[in-house]
Structure formats: structure tokens, C-alpha cells
C-alpha positions in Angstrom: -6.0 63.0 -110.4 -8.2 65.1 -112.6 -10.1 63.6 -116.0 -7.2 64.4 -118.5 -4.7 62.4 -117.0 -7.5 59.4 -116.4 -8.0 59.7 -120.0 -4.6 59.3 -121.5 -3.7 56.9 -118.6 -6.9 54.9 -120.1 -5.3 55.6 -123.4 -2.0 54.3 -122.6 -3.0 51.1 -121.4 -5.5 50.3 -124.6 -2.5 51.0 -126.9 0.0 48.6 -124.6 -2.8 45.8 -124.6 -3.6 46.2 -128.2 0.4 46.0 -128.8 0.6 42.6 -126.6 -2.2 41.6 -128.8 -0.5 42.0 -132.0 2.1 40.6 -130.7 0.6 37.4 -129.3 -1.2 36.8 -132.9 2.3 37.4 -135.1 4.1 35.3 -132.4 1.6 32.2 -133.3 1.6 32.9 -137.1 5.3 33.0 -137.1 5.6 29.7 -134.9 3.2 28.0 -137.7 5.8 28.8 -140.2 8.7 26.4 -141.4 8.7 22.7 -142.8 5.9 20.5 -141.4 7.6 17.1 -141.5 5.5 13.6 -141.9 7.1 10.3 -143.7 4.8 7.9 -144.8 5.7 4.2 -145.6 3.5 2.2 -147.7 4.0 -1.3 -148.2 3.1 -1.9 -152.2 2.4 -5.9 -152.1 2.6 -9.1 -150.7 5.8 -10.6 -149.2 7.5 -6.9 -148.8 9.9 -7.5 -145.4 11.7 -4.6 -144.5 13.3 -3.2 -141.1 13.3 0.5 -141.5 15.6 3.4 -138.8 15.0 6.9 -139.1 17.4 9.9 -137.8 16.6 13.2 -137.9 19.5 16.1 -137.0 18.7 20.0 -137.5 16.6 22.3 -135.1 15.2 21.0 -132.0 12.1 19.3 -132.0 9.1 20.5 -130.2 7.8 18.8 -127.4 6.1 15.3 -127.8 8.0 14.2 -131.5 10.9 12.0 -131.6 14.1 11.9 -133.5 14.1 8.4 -134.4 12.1 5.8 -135.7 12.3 2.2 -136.1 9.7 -0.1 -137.8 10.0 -4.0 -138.3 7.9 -5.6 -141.1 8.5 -9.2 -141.4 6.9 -12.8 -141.4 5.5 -12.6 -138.0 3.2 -9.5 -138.9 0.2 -10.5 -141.0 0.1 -7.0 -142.8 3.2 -8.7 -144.7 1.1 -10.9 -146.7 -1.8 -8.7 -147.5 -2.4 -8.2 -151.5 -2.8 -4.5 -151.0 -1.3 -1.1 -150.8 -0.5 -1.4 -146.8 0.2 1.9 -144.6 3.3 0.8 -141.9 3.3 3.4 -138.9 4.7 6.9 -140.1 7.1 9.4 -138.4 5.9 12.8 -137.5 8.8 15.5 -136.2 5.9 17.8 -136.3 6.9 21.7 -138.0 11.0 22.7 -138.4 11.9 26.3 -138.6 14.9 26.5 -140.2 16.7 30.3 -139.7 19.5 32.3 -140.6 21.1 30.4 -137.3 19.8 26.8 -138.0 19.8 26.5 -142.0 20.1 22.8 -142.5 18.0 20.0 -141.5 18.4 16.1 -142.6 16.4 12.5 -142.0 19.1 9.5 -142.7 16.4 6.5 -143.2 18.6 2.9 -143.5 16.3 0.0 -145.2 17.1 -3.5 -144.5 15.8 -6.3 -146.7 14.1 -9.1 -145.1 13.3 -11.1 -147.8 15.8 -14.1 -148.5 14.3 -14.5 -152.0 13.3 -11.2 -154.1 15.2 -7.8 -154.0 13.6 -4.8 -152.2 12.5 -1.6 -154.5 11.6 1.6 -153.0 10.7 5.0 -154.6 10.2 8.0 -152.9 8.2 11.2 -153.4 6.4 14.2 -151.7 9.4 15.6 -150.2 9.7 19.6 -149.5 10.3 21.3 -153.1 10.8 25.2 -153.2 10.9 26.2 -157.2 11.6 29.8 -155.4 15.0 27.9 -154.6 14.8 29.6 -151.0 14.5 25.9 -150.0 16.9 23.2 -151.7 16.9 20.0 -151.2 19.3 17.4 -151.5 20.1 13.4 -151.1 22.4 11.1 -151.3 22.5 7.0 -151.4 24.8 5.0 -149.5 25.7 1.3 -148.4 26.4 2.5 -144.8 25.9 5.4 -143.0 29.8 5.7 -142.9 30.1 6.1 -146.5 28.5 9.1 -146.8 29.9 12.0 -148.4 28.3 15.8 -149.1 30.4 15.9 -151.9 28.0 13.3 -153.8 24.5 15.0 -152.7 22.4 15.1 -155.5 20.0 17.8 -156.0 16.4 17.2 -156.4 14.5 19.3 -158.7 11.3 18.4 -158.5 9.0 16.9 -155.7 7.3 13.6 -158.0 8.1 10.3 -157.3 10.4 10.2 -160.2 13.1 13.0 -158.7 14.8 10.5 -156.6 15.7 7.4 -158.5 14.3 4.1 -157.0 16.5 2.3 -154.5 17.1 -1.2 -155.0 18.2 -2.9 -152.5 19.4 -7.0 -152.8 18.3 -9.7 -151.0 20.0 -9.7 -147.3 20.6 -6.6 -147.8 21.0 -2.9 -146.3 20.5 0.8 -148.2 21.0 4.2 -146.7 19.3 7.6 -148.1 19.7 10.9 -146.6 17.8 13.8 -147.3 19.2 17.2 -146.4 17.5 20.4 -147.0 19.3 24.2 -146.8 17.6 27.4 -146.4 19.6 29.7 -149.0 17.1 32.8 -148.7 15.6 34.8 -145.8 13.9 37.5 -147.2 10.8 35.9 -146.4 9.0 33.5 -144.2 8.4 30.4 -146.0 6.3 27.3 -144.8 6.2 23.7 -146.8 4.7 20.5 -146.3 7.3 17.9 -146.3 5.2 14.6 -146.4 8.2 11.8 -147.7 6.4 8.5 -148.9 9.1 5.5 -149.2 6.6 3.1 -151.4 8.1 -0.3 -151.4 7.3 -3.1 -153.9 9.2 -6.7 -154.3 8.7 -8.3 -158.1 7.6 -12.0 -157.6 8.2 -12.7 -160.9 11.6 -12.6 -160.5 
């Protein structure tokens, strides 16, 4: 083999590494793209008792998150009776890519009130906003999970805490909210940070 044909064989090869390369680094910047998903609950006061479920339905999950969540907050925890703005666990379902194939994703959360004396309000903000409207988000509040209806999703317009009206739910009680969001563009990649916080507060002057 004489030095020409070691030299575009040498070449060659550069040009295929360089190409896996490329590809490797596009691959991980495209995987970071899409919705990174966290819900936060955050107990407001004293004497807030709440069971909470969470269901998540859209693309598959990556390795290690789940799809459901449940959290109990009642008399037998101490955190119930603290004074203070109190963090309950959250739900991570880590980063969603929605795509031309998978457009729509959705949490259905169900709050049960504990409390055999005060009604339970929640109000809810930092959910994924696009004002590019590639991104839309919708919800929708219901008694039961049977009851609900995409004929009635309201669109949210803005991301603040007062986009979504506060849910009130009575004493003994049960609410449902579910949270859809549709990809409507694809002309670029998009990526959001969809950080839900449920803030819950009961009025003991009531």
C-alpha cells in the first residue's frame, strides 16, 4: 500500500470519527430537550390534611421516575401542625419529549380533604407556559375522575399562580384537576421547565 492511499485511508477515518462525534454531541443536546416535569406541594399552615394521587399518561418515562404518586398528610404526621410554609415530598417524571408522534401529555392529581372541620383551598402555579403557543396548556376541574370531559378544558394563558382558579374543596371531600399540554408546532425544538406547586391553605377563622 503506497503513502497516498495511507493518507486518504487516514483521512477517511478522521472524517467518520469526527461524524460519530457530532453525532454523539447532537444526540445528548437533543435528549436534554422537551418538558422537565417536577410538582411541588407545599403545605401553607397549620391543620392542612390532605391525601394527594398523581397520574401521569403521555410519552414513556425514562428509567428510574414513576407514573404515580401518592402522599398522605394527616394527624398522625407532625408536619401537620407546624405554623409554617411545609414542603410535602414532590413528584419528579424527570424530562418529556413530546413529538410530532407523541403530542400530548397529562398529570390528573385527585385531593382529598382530611379535615372534618375547615374546607381545603389550593392554588396552583409554575406550570409549562409557551407565549410562542408551540406549547398549550390546558386544565380542567372535576368531582371525579369519571366526569371529565375535553370539551370543558380551559386554557391557561399565563404561568402565575392566578391562571388557574383556586380549588376549594369541602370538608370530607374529594377534587380532581388535570393538566394536559399539546405540542401544536414543530418547527423547532423547544424545552420548558414545568415545575407545578399545589399550595394548600385551610382558613381557621372560618
Amino acid at each position: 500500500m503506497n503513502n497516498k492511499s495511507r493518507l486518504w485511508i487516514t483521512i477517511t477515518m478522521l472524517v467518520l470519527m469526527l461524524c460519530a462525534l457530532t453525532f454523539g454531541v447532537v444526540s445528548a443536546i437533543t435528549s436534554n430537550k422537551g418538558i422537565a416535569n417536577t410538582t411541588t406541594f407545599v403545605s401553607g399552615n397549620e391543620n392542612v390534611f390532605v391525601e394527594i394521587n398523581g397520574k401521569y399518561s403521555g410519552p414513556t418515562l425514562q428509567s428510574g421516575y414513576s407514573d404515580i404518586y401518592y402522599y398522605r398528610l394527616d394527624k398522625n404526621n407532625s408536619q401537620a401542625f407546624k405554623d409554617t410554609e411545609v414542603l410535602i415530598d414532590g413528584w419528579n417524571l424527570g424530562k418529556t419529549n413530546l413529538s410530532y408522534e407523541e403530542q400530548e401529555m397529562e398529570m390528573v392529581y385527585s385531593f382529598r380533604n382530611l379535615n372534618a372541620e375547615y374546607a381545603l383551598k389550593i392554588s396552583t402555579s409554575n406550570f409549562a407556559f409557551d407565549t410562542e403557543n408551540r406549547l398549550q396548556t390546558f386544565y380542567e376541574i372535576a368531582d371525579s375522575e369519571e366526569s371529565f370531559d375535553d370539551e370543558r378544558l380551559e386554557r391557561v394563558t399565563s404561568n402565575d399562580q392566578s391562571a388557574i382558579e383556586t380549588i376549594t374543596v369541602p370538608v370530607n371531600s374529594i377534587k380532581y384537576i388535570k393538566i394536559k399540554f399539546k405540542l401544536t408546532k414543530f418547527n423547532k425544538k423547544f424545552e420548558f421547565n414545568n415545575n407545578i406547586k399545589f399550595l394548600f391553605d385551610v382558613d381557621l377563622n372560618k
